[in-house]
Each structure stands twice: as C-alpha cells, then as structure tokens.
ZAVEX-874606 format. One record per residue: x, y, z of N, C-alpha, C, O in turn; residue in three letters. Coordinates in steps of 0.001 Angstrom, whole numbers, padded with zeros to 6 digits, always signed. Layout:
<pts>
XYZXYZXYZXYZAla;...
</pts>
This chain:
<pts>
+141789+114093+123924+140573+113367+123532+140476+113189+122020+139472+112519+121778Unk;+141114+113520+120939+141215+113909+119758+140564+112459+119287+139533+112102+118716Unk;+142181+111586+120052+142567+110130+119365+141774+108799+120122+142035+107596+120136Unk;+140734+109574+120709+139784+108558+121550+139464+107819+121167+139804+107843+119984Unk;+138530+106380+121538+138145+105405+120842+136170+106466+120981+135631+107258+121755Unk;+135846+105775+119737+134341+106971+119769+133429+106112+118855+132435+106647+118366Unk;+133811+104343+118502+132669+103614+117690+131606+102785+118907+130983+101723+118910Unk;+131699+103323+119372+130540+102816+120351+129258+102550+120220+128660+103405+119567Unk;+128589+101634+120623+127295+100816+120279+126232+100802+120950+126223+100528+122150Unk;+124941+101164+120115+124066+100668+121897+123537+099594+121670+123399+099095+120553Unk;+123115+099034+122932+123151+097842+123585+122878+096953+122636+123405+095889+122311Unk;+121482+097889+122033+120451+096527+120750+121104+096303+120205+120913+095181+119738Unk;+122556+097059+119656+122995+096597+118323+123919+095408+118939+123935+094508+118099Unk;+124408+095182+119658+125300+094223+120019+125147+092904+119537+124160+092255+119883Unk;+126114+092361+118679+126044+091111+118014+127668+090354+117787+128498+091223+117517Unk;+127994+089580+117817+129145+089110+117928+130330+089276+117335+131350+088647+117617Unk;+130218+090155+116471+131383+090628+116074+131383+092215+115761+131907+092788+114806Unk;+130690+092729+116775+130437+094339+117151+131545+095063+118035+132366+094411+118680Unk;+131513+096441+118021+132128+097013+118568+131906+096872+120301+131240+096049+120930Unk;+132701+097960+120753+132485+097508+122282+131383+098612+122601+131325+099646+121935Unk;+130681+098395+123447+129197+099146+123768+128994+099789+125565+129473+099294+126585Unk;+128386+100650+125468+128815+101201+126332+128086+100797+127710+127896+101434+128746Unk;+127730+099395+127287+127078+098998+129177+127716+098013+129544+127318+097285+130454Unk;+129278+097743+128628+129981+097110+129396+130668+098198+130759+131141+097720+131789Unk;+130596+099519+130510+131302+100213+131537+130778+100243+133033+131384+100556+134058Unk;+129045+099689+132789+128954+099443+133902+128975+098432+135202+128307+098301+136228Unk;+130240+097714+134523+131042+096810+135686+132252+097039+136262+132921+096305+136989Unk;+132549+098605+135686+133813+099624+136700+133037+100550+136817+132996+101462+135990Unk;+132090+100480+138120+131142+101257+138516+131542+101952+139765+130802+102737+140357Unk;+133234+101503+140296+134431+102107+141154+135512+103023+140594+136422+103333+141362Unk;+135522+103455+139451+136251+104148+138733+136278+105520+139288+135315+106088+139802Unk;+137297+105931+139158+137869+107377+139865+137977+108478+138854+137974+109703+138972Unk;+138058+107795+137977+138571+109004+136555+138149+108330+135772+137777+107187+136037Unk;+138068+109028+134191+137330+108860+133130+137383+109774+132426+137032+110911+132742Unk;+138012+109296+130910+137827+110496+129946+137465+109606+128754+138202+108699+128365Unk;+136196+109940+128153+135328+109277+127594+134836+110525+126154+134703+111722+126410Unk;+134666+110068+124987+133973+110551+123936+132705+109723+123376+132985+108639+122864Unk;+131118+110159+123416+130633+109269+122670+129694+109913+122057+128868+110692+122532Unk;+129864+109514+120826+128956+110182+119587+127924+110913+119641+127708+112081+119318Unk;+127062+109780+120260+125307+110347+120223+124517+110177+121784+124568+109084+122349Unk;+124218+110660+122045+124118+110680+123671+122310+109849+123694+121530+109946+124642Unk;+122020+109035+122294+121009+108326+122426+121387+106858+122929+120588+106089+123463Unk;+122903+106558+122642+123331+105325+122815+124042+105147+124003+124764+104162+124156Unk;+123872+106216+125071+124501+105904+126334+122921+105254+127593+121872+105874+127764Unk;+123314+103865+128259+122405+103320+128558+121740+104386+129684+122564+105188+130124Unk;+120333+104517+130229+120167+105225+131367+120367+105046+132563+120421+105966+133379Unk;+120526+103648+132877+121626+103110+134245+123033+103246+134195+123624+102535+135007Unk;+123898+104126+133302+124872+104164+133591+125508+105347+134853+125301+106550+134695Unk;+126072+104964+135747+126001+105593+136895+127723+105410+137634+128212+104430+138198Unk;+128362+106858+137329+129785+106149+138578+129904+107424+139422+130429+108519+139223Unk;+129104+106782+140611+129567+107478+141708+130290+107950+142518+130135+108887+143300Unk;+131427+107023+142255+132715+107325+142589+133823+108526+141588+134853+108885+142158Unk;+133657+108862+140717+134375+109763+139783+135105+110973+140951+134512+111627+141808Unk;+136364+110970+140660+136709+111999+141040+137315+113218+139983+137626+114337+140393Unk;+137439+112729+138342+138047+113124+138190+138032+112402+136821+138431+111273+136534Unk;+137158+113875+135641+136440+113131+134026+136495+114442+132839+136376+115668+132827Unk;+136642+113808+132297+136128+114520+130686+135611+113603+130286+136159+112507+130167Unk;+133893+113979+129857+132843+113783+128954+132903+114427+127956+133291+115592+128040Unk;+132512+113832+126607+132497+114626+125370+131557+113398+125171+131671+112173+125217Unk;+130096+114749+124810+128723+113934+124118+128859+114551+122702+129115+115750+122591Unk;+128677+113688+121526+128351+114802+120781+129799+114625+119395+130932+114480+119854Unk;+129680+114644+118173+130375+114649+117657+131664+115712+117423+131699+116662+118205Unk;+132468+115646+116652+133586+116665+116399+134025+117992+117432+133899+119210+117309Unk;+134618+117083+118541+134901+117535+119720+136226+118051+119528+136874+117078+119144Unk;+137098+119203+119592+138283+119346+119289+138808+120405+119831+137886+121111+120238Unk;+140242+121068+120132+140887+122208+120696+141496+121636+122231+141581+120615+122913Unk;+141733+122635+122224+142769+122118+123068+142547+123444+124823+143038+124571+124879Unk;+141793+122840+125834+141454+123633+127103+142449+124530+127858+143403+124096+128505Unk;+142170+125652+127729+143009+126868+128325+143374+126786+130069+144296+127395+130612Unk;+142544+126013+130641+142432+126103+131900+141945+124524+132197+140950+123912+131809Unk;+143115+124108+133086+142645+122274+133120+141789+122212+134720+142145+122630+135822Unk;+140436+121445+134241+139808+121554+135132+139340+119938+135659+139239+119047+134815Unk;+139088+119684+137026+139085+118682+137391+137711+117213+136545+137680+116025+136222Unk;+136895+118372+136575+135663+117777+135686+134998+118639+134510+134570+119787+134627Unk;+135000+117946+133496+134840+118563+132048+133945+118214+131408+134303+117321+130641Unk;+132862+118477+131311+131424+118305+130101+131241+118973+129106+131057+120187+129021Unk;+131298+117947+128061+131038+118834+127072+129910+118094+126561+129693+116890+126699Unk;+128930+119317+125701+127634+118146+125357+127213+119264+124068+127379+120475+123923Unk;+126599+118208+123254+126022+118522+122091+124954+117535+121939+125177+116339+121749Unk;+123720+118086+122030+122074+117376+122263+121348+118117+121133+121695+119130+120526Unk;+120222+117337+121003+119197+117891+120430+118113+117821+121302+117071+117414+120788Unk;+118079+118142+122619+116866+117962+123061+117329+118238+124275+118550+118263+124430Unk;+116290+118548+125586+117102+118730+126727+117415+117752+127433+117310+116610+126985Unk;+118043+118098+129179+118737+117379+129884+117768+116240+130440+118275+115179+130805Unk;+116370+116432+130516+115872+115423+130871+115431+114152+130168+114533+113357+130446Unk;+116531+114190+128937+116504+112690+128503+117719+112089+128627+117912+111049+127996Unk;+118863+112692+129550+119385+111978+129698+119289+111317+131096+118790+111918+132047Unk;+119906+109749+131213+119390+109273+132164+120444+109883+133575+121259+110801+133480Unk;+120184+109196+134647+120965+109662+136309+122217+109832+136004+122475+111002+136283Unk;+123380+109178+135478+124478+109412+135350+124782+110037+135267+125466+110494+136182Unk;+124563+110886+133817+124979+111668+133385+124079+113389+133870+124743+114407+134067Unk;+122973+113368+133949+122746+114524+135328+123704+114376+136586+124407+115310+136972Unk;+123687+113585+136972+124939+113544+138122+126400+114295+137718+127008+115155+138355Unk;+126735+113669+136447+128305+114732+136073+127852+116113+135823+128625+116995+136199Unk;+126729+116478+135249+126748+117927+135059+126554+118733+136194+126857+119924+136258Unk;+125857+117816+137417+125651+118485+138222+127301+118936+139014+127587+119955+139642Unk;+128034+117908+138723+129318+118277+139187+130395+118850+138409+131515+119166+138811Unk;+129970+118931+137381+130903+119839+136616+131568+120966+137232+131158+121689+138140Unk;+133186+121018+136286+133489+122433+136865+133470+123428+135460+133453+124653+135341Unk;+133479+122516+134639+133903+122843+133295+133069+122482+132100+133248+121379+131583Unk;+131917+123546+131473+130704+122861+131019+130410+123653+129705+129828+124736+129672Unk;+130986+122834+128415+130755+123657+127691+129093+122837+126431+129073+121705+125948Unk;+128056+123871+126290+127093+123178+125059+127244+123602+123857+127399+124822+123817Unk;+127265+122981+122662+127397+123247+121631+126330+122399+120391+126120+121189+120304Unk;+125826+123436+119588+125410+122854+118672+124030+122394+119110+123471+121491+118487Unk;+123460+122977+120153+121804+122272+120271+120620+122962+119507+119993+123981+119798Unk;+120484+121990+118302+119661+123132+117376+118206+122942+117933+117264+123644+117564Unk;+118120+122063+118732+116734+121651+119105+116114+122003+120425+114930+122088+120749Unk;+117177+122179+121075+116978+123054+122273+116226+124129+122401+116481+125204+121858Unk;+115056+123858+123275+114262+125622+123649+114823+125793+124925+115337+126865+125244Unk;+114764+124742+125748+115165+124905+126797+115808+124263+127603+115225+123254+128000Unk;+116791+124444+128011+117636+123476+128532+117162+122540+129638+116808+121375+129453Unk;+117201+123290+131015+116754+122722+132173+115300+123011+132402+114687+124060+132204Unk;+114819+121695+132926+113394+121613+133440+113307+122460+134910+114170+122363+135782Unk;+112430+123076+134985+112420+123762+136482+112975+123034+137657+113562+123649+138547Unk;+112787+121584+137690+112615+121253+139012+114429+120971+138787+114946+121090+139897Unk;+115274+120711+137933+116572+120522+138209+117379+122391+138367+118522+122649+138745Unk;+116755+122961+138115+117496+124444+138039+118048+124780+139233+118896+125562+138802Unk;+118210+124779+140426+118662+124757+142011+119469+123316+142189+119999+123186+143292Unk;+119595+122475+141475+120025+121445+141648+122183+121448+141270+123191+121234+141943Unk;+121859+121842+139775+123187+121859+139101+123877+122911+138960+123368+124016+138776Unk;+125007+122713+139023+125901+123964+138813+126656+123852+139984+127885+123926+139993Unk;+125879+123654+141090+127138+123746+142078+128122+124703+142295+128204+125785+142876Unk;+129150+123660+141373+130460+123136+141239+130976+124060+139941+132174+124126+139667Unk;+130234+124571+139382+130728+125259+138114+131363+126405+138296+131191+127284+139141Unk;+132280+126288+137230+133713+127456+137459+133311+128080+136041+132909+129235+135905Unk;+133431+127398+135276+133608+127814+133943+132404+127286+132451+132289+126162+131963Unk;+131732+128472+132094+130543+128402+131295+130576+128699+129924+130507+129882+129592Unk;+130688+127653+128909+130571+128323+127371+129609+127792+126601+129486+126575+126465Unk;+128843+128664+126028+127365+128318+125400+127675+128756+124086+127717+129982+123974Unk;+127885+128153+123148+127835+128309+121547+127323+127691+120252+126987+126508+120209Unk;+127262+128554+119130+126777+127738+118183+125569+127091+118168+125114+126266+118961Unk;+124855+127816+116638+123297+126853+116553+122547+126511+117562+122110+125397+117851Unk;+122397+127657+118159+121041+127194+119100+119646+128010+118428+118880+128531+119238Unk;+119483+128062+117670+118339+128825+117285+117098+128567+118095+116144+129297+117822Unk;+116979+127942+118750+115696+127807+119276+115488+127848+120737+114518+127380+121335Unk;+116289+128331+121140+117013+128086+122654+116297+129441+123224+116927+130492+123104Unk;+115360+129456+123671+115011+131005+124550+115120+131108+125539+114825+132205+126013Unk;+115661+129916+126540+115946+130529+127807+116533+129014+128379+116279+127929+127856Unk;+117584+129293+129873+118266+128230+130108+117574+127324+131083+118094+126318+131566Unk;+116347+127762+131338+115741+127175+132944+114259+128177+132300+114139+129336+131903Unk;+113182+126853+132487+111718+127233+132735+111664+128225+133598+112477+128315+134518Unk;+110667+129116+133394+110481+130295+133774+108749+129920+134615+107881+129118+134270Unk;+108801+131112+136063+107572+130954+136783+106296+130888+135597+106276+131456+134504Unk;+104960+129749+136379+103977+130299+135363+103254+131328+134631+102491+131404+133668Unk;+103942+132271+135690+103387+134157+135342+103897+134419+134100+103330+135243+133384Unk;+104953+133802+133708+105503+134070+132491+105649+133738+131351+106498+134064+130521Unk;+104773+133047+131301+104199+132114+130287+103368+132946+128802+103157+132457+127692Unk;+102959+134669+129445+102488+135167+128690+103720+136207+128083+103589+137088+127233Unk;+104484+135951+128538+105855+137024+127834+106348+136365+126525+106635+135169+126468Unk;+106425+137188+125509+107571+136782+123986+108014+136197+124569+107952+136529+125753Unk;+108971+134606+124165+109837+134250+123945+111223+135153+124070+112049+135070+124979Unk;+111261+135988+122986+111937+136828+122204+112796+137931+123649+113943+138364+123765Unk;+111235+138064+124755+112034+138954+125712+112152+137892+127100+112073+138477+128180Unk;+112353+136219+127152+112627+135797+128165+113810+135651+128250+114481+135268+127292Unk;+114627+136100+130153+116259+136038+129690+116497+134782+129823+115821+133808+130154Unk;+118045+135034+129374+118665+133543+129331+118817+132782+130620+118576+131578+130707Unk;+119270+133615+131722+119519+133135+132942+118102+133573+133537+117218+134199+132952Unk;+118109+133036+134987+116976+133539+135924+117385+133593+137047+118574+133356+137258Unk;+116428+133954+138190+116641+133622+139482+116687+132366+139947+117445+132082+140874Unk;+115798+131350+139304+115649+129912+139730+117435+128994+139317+117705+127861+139715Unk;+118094+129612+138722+119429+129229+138683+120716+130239+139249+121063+131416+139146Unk;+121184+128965+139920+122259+129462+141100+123958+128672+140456+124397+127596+140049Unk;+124395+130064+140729+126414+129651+139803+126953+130181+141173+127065+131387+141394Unk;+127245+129320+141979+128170+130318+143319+129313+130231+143340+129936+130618+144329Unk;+130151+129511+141882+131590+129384+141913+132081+129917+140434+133260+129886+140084Unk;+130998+130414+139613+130943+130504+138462+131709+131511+138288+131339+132534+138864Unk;+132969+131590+137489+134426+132284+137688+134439+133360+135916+134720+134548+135758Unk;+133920+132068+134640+134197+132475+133486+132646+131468+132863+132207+130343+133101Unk;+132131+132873+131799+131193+132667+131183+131600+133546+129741+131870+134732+129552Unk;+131503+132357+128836+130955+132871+127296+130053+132239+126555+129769+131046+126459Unk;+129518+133483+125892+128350+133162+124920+129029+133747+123571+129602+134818+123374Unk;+128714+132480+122581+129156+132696+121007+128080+132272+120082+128237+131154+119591Unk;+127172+132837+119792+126443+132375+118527+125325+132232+119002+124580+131729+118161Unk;+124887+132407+119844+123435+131959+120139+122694+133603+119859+123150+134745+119805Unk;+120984+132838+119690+120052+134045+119284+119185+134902+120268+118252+135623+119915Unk;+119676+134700+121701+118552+135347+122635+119049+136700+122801+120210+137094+122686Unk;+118000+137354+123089+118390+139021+123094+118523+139578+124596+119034+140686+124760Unk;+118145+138950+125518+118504+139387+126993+119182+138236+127668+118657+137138+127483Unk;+120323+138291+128464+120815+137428+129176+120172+137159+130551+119614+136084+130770Unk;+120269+138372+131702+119458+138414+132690+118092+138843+132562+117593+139251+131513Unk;+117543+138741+133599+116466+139527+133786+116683+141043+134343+117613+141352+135089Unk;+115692+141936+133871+115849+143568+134266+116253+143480+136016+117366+143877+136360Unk;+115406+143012+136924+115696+142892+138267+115886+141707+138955+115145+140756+138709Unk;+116756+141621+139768+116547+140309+140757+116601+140853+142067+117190+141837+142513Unk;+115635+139746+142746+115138+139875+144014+116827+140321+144565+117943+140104+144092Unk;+116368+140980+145692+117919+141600+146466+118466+140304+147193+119545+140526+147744Unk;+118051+139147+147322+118654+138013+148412+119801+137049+146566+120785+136336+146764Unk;+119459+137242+145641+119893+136726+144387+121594+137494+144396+121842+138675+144637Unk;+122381+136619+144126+123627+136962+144115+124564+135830+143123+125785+135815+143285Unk;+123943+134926+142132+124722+133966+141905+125890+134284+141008+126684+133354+140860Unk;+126104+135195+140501+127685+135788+139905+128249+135974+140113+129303+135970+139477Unk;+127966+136501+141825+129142+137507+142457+130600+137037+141758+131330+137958+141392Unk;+131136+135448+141520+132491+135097+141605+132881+135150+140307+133985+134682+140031Unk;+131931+135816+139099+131966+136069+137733+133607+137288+137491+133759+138377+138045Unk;+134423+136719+136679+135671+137452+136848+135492+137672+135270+135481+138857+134936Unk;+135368+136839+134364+135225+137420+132920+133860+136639+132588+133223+135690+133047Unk;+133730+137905+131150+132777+137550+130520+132756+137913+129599+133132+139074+129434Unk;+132342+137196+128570+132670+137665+126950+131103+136939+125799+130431+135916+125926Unk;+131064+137978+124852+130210+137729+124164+130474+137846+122888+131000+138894+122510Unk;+130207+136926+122050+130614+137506+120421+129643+136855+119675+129183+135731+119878Unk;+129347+137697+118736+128253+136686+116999+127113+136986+118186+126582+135892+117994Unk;+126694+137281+118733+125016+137099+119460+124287+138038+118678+123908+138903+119468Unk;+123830+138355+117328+123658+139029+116810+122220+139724+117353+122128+140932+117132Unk;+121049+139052+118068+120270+139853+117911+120336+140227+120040+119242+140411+120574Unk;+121428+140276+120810+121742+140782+121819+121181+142381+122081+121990+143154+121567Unk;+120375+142898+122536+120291+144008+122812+120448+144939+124218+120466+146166+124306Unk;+120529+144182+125012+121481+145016+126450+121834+143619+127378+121297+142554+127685Unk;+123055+144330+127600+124177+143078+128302+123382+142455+129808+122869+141414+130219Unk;+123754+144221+130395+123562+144080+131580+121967+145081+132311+121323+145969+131751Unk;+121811+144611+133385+120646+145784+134408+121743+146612+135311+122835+146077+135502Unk;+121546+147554+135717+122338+148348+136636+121877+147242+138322+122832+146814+138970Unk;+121176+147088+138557+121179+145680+139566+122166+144759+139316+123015+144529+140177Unk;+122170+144199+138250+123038+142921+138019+124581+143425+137740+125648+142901+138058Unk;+124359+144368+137186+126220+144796+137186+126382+145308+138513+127530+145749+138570Unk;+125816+145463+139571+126573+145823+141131+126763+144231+141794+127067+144085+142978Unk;+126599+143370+141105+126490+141912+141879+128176+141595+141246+129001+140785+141669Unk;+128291+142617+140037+129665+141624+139346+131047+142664+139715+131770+143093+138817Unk;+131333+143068+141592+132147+143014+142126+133604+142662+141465+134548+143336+141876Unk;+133781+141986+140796+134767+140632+140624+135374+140511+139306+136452+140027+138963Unk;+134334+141120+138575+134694+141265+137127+135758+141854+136344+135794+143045+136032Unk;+136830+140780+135965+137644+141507+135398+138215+141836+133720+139023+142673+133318Unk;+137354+140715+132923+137417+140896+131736+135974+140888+131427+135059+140250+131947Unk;+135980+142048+130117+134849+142129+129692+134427+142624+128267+134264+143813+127990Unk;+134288+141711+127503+134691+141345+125685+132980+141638+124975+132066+141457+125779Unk;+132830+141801+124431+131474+142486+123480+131923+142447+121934+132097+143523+121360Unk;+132113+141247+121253+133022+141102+120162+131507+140595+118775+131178+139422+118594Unk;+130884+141743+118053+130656+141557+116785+129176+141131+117168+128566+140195+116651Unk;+128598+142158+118378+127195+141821+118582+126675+143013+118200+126513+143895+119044Unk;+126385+143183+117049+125647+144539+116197+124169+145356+116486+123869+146502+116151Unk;+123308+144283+117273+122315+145060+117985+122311+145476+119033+121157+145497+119463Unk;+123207+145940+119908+123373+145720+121619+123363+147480+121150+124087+148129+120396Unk;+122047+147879+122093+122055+149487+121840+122558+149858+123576+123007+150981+123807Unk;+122509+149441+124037+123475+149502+125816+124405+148797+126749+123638+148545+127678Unk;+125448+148368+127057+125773+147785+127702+125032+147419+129286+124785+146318+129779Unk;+124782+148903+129873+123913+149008+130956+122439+149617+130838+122185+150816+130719Unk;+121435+148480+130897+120479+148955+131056+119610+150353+131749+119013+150276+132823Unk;+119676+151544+130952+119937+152557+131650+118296+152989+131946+118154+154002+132630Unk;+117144+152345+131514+115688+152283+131851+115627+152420+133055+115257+153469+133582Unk;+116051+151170+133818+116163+150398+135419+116666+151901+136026+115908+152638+136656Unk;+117774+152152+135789+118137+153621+136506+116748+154533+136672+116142+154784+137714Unk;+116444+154939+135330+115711+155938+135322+114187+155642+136366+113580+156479+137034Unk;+113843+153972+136177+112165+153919+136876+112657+153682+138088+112165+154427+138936Unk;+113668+152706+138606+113840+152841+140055+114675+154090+141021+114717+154243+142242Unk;+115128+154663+140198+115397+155957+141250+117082+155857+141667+117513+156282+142739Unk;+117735+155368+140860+119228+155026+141473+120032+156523+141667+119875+157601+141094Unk;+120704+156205+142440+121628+157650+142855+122402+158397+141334+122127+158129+140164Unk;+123278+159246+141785+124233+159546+140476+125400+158529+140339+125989+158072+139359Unk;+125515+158348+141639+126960+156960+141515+126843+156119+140725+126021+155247+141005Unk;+127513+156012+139547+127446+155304+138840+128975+153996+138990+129358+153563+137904Unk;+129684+153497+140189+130315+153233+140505+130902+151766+140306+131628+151275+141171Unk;+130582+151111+139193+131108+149865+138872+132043+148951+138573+132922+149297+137783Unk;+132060+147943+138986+133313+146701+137898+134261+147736+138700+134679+148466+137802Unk;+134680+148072+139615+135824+148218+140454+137266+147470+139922+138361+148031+139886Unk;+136929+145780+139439+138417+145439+139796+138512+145182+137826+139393+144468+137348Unk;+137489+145878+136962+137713+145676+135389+138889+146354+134780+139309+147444+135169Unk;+139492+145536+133633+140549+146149+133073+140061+147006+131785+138928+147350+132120Unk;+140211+147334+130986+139815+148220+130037+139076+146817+129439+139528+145707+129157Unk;+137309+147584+129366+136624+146452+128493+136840+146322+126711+137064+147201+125878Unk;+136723+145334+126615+136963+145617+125109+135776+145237+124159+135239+144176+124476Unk;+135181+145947+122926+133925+146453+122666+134102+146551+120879+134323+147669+120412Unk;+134015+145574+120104+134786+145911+119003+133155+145339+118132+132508+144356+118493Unk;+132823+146174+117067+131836+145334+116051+130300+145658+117150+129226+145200+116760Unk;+130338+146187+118034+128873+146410+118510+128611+147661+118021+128640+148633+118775Unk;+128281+147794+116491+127752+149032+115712+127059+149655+116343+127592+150643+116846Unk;+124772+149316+116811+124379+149837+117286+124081+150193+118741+123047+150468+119349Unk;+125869+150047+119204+125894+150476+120612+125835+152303+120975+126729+153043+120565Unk;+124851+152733+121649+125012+154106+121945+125058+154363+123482+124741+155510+123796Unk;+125270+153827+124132+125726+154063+125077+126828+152592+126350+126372+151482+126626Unk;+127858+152992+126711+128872+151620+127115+128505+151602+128559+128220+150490+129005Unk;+128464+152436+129235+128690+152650+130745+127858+153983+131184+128244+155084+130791Unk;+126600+153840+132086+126580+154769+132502+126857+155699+132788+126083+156402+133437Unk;
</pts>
C-alpha cells in the first residue's frame, strides 16, 4: 500500500481537470477485492457501499506504513477524529467484517462505538491493535446508563456489551485508560476465550491488567508482553479474590509461555 494512488477528491471539489474522486468507485459496486488508501475519511461519499468484497485493505487516514506480520483476508486500518458513526454504511459494513483492525491516532475520540453498534461488529475479528494519541478515548463502547456517574478515569476499555468470538491477538500501545476490563463479568460473558496473545506497552497510566474472572476466560493465552507500563501495581486483580471468596487455586493461562514484564516499575505483584 506504500505506493498507492492517495490524491483523492470529494465530490464538491470535482472540476475538470481534477483528480479522480472517490464516487466514481461507485460504479464497481461488484468488486471482490480492494486495496484502497484515502487520506481523510471526510471525503469518502456516505453511499459508498460494496457488498460483494471478498477480500480488502482499507487504509483511512494518513501515513500508513510497515509491513503486516500475519496476512489477513480483510484489513482496516483507520485514523479518525471522531467516532464510527460518521462514517457512512460502507464503511461500517467493512469493519464489521474485518479480520484485521488496526486504530491509530484518534486524538478526538472519547468513544469509539455508539451502544447500539457494539453487538453488531467484530464478528469476524482475529486481530486487534489500538495505538497512539488517543488521549481522550475512555472507553471503546458506551457504557449502561447506571454508569454515567462513574470517573471516566475508572470506565474500562472493553465491556460486556462488546463481543470478539474469534479475537486471536490484541495490542494496546500508547493509549491513556487505566482499566481494560471491567472488575466482573456476568458468568454467560466469554468473548476472549480465543485470545492467544496479548501485549501492552507505553500505557502509562495502566493500573491492573487483568480481574481473576477475566483471566480464567483466557484458557488460550499464549503470549503475554507488559512492555514500559510504569503504573500497573498488579497484573491480577487480587481485590476480586479477596471480596468474592475464590479458592486457593490459583490455576491459570495453562497453555502461557514465560510472560514477559519489562519497565512495569510499580508492579508489586505478577500472578497470584
């Protein structure tokens, strides 16, 4: 995608000796594949729609670059200032099918998904990387109205209202939220189980990874990276133990290889 074509126009500007714009694409509205770069995700029309895709890389968003460790059938990459509900059907449609979804750079972002799409997308997702400049980002999916009176500061990133049932690899690099999950999830909640790595680095104000609930869901887990997050005073939330009453078995991450834990200064405790 390096050497893509990426001067693309929207519609208004179109004048006769303009670049090519991007609602000519919607007269190969049969297209099977697609690997596409475009600048600013204000200039993609909101009827653009291919239902037929089997098989894409999207890149929203400027200075897109590197080269993918793992080639995946469908690839999003997006860099917004604002959330998903300005973009129009199309392009909710690819994320919803994504396998491969990386955001970057949303300084404007509080919140990504609107409640009513959170059960909707993901599906299809294998592979999750959230980085860079999100300062304002407190959580990935609206939270019930009960919660409306909680800090910011302590809403997690994920929730129950979002479901990953293929979700294989997740990293977080640079972003500012301090809890990922929530302390408990209802016992019918399982969307990680297929979580095999997970890695975190630069999350500077991170202060516990996991709940002793949510690390018995991650069965599966086999890498597990904690790289230069200086406030994380637990890996396992060891509170949850103490108020709900958990046994002595402390029996986890069965199929993990030696985690690796480098630069988390005020860590005092790794593992139950």
């Amino acid at each position: 995608m390096s050497n893509s074509f990426t001067q693309w126009e929207a519609e208004e500007q179109l004048s006769q000796r303009s670049n090519a714009s991007l609602a000519e694409l919607k007269a190969l509205s049969c297209l099977t594949a697609l690997a596409i770069q475009i600048p600013n995700a204000k200039i993609i029309p909101k009827d653009l729609c291919f239902e037929q895709l089997q098989r894409d890389k999207v890149f929203i968003g400027e200075a897109w670059s590197g080269v993918e460790e793992i080639e995946y059938s469908r690839t999003l990459k997006l860099k917004l200032h604002s959330s998903i509900r300005d973009l129009g059907y199309g392009m909710k449609m690819l994320l919803m099918k994504a396998e491969n979804l990386y955001l970057d750079d949303m300084k404007g972002v509080e919140i990504f998904l609107p409640k009513s799409e959170g059960r909707k997308c993901f599906q299809q997702l294998k592979n999750l990387y959230i980085k860079n400049g999100l300062p304002k980002l407190i959580s990935f999916c609206f939270q019930d109205n009960g919660s409306t009176s909680i800090s910011p500061q302590l809403l997690p990133l994920f929730n129950e209202k979002l479901v990953f049932p293929k979700l294989e690899n997740l990293k977080l690099s640079s972003i500012s939220i301090e809890r990922i999950w929530q302390y408990q999830f209802p016992t019918e909640f399982c969307s990680f189980q297929n979580l095999t790595s997970f890695i975190m680095e630069s999350c500077s104000n991170l202060k516990h990874v996991l709940s002793y609930s949510m690390a018995e869901y991650l069965k599966q887990l086999k890498c597990l990276e904690i790289i230069d997050c200086n406030s994380i005073k637990e890996i396992i939330y060891m509170e949850e133990i103490k108020k709900e009453g958990y046994g002595k078995s402390y029996y986890l991450f069965p199929s993990i290889e030696l985690p690796k834990i480098k630069e988390a200064l005020e860590t005092h405790r790794i593992l139950p």
